[in-house]
C-alpha positions as CSV (number, residue, x, y, z in Angstrom):
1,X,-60.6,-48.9,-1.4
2,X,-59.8,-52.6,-1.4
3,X,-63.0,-54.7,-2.1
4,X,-62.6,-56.2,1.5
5,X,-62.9,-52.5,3.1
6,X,-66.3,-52.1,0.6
7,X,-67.7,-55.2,2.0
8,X,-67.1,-54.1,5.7
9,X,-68.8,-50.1,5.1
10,X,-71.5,-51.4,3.2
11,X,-72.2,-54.5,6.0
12,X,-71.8,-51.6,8.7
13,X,-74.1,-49.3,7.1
14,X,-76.9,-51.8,6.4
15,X,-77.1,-52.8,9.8
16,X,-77.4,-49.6,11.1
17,X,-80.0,-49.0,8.8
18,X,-81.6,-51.6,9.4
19,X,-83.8,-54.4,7.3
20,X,-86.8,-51.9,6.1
21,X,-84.4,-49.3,5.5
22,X,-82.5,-51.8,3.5
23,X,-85.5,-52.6,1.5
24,X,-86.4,-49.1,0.7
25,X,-82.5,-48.3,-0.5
26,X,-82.4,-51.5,-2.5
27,X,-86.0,-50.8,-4.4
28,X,-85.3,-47.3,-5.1
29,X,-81.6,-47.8,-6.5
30,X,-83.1,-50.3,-9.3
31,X,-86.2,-48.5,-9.9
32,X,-86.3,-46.8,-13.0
33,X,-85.6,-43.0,-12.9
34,X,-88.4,-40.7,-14.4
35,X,-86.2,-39.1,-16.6
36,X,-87.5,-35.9,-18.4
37,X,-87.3,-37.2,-22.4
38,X,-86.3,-40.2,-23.7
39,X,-82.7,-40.2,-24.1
40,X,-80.7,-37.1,-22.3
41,X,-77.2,-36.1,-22.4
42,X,-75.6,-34.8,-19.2
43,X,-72.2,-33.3,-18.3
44,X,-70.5,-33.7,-15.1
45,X,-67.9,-30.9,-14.5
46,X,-64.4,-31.8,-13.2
47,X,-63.5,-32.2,-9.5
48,X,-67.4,-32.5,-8.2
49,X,-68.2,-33.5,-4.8
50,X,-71.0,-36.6,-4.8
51,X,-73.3,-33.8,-4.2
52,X,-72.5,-31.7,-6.8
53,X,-73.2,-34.4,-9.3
54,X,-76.4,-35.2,-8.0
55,X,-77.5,-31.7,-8.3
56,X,-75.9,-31.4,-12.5
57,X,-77.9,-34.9,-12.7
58,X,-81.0,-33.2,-11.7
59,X,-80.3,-30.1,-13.5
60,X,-79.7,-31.9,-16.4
61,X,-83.5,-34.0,-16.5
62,X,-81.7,-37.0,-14.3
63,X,-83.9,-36.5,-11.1
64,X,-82.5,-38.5,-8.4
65,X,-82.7,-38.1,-4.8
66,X,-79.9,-36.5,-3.4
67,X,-79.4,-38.2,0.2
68,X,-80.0,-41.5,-1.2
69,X,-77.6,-41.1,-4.0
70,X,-75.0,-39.9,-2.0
71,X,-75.7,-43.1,0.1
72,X,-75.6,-45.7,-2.4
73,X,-72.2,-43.6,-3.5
74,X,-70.5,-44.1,0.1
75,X,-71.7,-47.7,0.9
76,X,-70.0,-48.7,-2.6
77,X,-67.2,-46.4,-1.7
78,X,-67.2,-44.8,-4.9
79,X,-67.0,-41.3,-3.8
80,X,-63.9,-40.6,-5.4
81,X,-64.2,-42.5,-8.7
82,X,-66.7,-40.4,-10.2
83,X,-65.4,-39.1,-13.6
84,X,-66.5,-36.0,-15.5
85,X,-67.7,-36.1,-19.1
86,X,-70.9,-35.8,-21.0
87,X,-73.2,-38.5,-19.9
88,X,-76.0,-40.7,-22.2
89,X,-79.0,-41.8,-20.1
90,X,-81.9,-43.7,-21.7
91,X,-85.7,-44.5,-20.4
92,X,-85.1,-47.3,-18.0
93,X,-81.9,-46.6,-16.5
94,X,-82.2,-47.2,-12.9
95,X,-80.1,-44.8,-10.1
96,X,-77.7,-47.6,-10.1
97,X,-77.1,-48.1,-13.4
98,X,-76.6,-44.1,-13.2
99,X,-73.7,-44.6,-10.7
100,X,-72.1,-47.6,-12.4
101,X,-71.9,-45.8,-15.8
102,X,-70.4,-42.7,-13.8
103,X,-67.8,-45.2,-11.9
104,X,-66.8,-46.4,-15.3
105,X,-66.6,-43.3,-17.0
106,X,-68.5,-44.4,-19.5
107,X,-68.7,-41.4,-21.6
108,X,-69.8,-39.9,-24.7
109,X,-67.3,-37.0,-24.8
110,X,-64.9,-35.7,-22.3
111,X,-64.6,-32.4,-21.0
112,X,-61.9,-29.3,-20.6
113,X,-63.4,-26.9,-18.0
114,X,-61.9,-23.2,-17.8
115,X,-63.2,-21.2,-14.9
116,X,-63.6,-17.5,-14.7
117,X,-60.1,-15.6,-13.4
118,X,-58.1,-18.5,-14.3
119,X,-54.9,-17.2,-16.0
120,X,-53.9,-18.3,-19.5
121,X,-50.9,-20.2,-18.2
122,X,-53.0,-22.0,-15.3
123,X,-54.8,-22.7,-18.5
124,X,-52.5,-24.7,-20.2
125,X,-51.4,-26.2,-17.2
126,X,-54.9,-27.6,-16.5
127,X,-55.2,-29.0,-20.7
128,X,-52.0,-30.0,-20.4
129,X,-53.0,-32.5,-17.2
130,X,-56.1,-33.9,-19.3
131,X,-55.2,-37.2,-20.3
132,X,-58.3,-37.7,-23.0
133,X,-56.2,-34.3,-25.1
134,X,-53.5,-35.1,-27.6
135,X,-51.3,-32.8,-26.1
136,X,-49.9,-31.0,-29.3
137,X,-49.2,-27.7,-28.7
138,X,-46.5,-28.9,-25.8
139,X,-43.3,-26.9,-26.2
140,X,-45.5,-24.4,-27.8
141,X,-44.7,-20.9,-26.8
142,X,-48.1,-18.9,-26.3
143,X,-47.5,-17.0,-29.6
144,X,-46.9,-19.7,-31.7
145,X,-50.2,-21.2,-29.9
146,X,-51.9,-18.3,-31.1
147,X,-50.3,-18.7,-34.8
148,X,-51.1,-22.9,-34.5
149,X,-55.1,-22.4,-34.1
150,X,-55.4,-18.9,-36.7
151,X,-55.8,-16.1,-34.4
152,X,-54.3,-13.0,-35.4
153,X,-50.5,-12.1,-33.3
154,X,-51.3,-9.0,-30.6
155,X,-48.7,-6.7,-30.3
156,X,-47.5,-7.7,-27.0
157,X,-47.3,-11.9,-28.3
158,X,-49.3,-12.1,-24.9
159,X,-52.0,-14.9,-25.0
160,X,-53.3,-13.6,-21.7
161,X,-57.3,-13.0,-21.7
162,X,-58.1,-14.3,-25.2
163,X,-60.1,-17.3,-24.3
164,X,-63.5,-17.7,-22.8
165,X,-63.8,-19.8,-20.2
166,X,-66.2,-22.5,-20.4
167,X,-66.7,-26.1,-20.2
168,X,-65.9,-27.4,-23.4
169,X,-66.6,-31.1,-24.9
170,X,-64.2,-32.8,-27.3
171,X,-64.2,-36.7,-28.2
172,X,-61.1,-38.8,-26.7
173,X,-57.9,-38.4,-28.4
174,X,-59.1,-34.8,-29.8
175,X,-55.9,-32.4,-30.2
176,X,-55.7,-29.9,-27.3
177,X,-55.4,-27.1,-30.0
178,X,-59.1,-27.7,-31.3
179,X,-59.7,-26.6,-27.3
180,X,-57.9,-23.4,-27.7
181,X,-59.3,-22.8,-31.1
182,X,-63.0,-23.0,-29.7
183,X,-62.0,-21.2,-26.7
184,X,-60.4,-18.0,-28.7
185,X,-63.4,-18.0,-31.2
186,X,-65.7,-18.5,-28.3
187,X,-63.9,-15.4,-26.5
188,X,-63.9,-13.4,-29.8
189,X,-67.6,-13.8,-29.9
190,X,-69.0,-12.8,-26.8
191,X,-66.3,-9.6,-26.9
192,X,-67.9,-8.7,-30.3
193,X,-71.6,-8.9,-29.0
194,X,-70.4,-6.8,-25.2
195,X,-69.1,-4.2,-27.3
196,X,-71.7,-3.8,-29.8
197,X,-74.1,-3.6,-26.8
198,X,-71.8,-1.1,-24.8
199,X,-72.8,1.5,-23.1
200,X,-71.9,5.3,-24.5
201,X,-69.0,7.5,-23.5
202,X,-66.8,4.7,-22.3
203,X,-63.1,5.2,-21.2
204,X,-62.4,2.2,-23.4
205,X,-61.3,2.6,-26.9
206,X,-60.8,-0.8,-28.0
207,X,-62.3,-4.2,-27.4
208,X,-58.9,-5.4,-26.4
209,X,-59.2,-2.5,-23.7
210,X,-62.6,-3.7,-22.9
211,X,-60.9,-7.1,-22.5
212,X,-58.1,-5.5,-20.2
213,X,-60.4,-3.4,-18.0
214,X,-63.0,-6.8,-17.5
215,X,-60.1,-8.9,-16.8
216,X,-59.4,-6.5,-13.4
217,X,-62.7,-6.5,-12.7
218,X,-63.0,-10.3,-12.9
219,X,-59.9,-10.5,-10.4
220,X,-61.4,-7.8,-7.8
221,X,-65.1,-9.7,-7.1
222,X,-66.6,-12.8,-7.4
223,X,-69.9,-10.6,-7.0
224,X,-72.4,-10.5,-9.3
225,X,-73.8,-7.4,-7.9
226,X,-70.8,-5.7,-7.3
227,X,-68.7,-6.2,-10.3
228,X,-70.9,-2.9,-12.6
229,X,-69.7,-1.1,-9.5
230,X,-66.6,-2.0,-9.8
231,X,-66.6,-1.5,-13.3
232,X,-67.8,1.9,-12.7
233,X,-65.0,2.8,-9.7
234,X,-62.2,1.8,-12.8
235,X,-64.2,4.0,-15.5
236,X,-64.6,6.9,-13.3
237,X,-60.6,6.6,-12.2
238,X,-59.5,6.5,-16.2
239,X,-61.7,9.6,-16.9
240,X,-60.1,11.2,-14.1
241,X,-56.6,10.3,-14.9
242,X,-56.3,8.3,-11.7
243,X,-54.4,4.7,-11.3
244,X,-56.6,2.1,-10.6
245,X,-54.5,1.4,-8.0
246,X,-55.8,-3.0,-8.4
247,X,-53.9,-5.3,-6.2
248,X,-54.5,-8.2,-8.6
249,X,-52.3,-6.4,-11.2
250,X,-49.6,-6.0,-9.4
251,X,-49.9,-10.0,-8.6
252,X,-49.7,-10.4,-12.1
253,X,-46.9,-8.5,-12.9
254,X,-44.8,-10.4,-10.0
255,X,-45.3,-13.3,-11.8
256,X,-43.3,-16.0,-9.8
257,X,-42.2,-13.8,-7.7
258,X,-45.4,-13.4,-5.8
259,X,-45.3,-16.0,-2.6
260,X,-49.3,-15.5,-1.4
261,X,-48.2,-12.2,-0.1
262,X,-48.2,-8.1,-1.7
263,X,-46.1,-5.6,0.8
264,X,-45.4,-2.1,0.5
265,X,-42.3,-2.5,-1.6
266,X,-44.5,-4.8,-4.5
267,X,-46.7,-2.2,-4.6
268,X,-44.3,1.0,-5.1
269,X,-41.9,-1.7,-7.3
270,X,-42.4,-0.2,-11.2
271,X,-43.7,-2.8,-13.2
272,X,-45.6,-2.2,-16.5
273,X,-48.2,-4.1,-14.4
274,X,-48.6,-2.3,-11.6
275,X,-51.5,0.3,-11.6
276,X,-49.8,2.1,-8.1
277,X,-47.2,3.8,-10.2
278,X,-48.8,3.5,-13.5
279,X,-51.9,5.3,-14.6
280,X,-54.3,4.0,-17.6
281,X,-54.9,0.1,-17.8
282,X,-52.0,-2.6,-17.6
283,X,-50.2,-3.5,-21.5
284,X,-52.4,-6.8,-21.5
285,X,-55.3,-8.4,-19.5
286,X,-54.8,-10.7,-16.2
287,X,-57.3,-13.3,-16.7
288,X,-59.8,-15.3,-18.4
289,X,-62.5,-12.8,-18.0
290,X,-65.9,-14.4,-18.1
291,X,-69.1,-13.1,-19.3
292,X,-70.2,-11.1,-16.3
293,X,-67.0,-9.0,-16.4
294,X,-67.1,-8.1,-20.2
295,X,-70.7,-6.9,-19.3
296,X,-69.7,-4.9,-16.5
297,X,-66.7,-3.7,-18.0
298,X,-68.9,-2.3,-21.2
299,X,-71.9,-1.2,-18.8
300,X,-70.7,0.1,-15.4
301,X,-73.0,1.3,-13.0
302,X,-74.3,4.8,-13.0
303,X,-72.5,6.1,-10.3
304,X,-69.3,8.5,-8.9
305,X,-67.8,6.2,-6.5
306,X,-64.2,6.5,-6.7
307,X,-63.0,3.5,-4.6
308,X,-63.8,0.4,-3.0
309,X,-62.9,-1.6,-0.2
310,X,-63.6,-5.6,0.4
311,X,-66.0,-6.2,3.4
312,X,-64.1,-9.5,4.4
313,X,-67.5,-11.4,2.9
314,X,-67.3,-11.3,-0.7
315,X,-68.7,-8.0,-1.1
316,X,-67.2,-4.4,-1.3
317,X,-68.3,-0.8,0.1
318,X,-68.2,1.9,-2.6
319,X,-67.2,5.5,-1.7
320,X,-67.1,8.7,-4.0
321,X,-64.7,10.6,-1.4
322,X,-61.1,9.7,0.4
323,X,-62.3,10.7,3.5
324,X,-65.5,8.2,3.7
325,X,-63.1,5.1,2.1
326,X,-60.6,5.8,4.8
327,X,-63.7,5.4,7.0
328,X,-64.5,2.1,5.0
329,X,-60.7,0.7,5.4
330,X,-60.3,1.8,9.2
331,X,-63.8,-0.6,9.4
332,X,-63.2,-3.6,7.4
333,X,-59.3,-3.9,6.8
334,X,-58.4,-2.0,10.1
335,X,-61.1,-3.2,12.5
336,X,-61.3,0.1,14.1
């Protein structure tokens, strides 16, 4: 926004606010903020909405108010120049100041975030786009990633599932190989502490199976509730010798090919990724599982439900029996 267009908003806003209004904006943006210590550190994730970085401020010990942040944002029309990173605030700093610093980017470190279900390619695709990374590992196959930052080769040379996602903080310039180095170790650590808290008589054998099986599950339901069912519907299938029969595998082993769309033919189409044709897990995992999902995959739910259907809201119904999930799917998928 041209500084002629700021000028214009902010004199159109203040006049519909009106002089007292005015005031009361003005006094509070440079009035110190009653910050919880001294000196904090916070981190704004990547692609926030003003209001999301209000709320990470506040979480963080940075308590200012939400409508009157989000004001001082539009009038200034800096709504789209806020810049993640980790974030030093001192005693004094006034709501202002906060915004200014944010507008600048004025950081200590810079940030990679990896979300939950993200694949390993979208991965690189995402550190590969951060322009604070020395992009080293470019031209890298995944393999030779894995050799470049120490982790042992898997048999399959498939990086897939191996790093945890998080939001990790690295000073400018850092190479994007200490990112996947933290990442794997990070991933290697909370795999080694799921399974040593694991639940007995488990139909995995392996952590890398454990991996596998909490990658589906992390791909079938963004439900915190619903992914030990889940968990459970995949165990009880693997005892049983049954495919798991997960639509997100097959995705994954169409690769490319998949346009937004799975049809009959993808689903009876043998791929060593599709769990229709194929019984046991799939080779590798589909995803960046995150915590939640190696829990659940280690501790399902005690129960027999044998399938699951999506309600359309986020959640799932559960159903030992054929007959009562064709019930479910003539319901939610059929509208019958």
């Amino acid at each position: 926004m041209s500084l002629l267009k700021k000028c214009l908003v902010a004199a159109a806003t203040l006049a519909v606010l009106g002089a007292g209004a005015v005031a009361g904006v003005w006094h509070w943006a440079n009035t110190p903020v009653d910050l919880a210590s001294e000196q904090l550190d916070v981190t704004i994730k990547p692609h926030s909405s003003v209001r999301s970085v209000t709320a990470q401020l506040r979480g963080g010990g940075v308590p200012v108010q939400t409508e009157l942040f989000v004001l001082m944002t539009r009038v200034l029309g800096l709504q789209s120049q806020l810049k993640s990173g980790n974030y030093e605030f001192k005693l004094g700093v006034t709501p202002y100041q906060v915004l200014q610093k944010m507008a600048l980017g004025d950081v200590n470190e810079y940030v990679a975030t990896i979300i939950e279900g993200w694949t390993f390619k979208r991965m690189r695709t995402e550190l590969n786009a951060n322009p604070a990374l020395r992009h080293d590992s470019i031209g890298m196959t995944d393999a030779e990633i894995l050799a470049a930052i120490g982790a042992p080769a898997v048999p399959t040379g498939n990086a897939e599932g191996l790093f945890f996602p998080d939001t990790y903080l690295f000073d400018k310039n850092s190479s994007d190989l200490d990112v996947y180095r933290r990442a794997y170790r990070l991933m290697q650590t909370r795999l080694a502490e799921a399974w040593a808290a694991r639940a007995p008589g488990l139909p995995v054998k392996s952590p890398y199976e454990a991996l596998t099986l909490a990658s589906l599950i992390e791909k079938e339901t963004g439900r915190a509730g619903d992914r030990p069912l889940v968990a459970a519907v995949f165990s009880n299938r693997l005892r049983a010798g049954m495919p798991l029969q997960t639509d997100p595998s097959v995705i994954y082993g169409l690769g490319d090919d998949y346009d937004g769309h799975l049809r009959k033919r993808d689903l009876r189409t043998d791929t060593i990724y599709n769990t229709y044709v194929r019984a046991g897990l799939p080779p590798t995992p589909i995803a960046l599982p995150g915590a939640a999902s190696l829990q659940a995959a280690l501790n399902p739910a005690p129960t027999t439900a044998l399938y699951f259907v999506a309600r359309g809201d986020g959640s799932s119904v559960f159903s030992d029996n054929l007959v009562d999930h064709n019930k479910a799917v003539d319901k939610y998928i059929r509208g019958q």
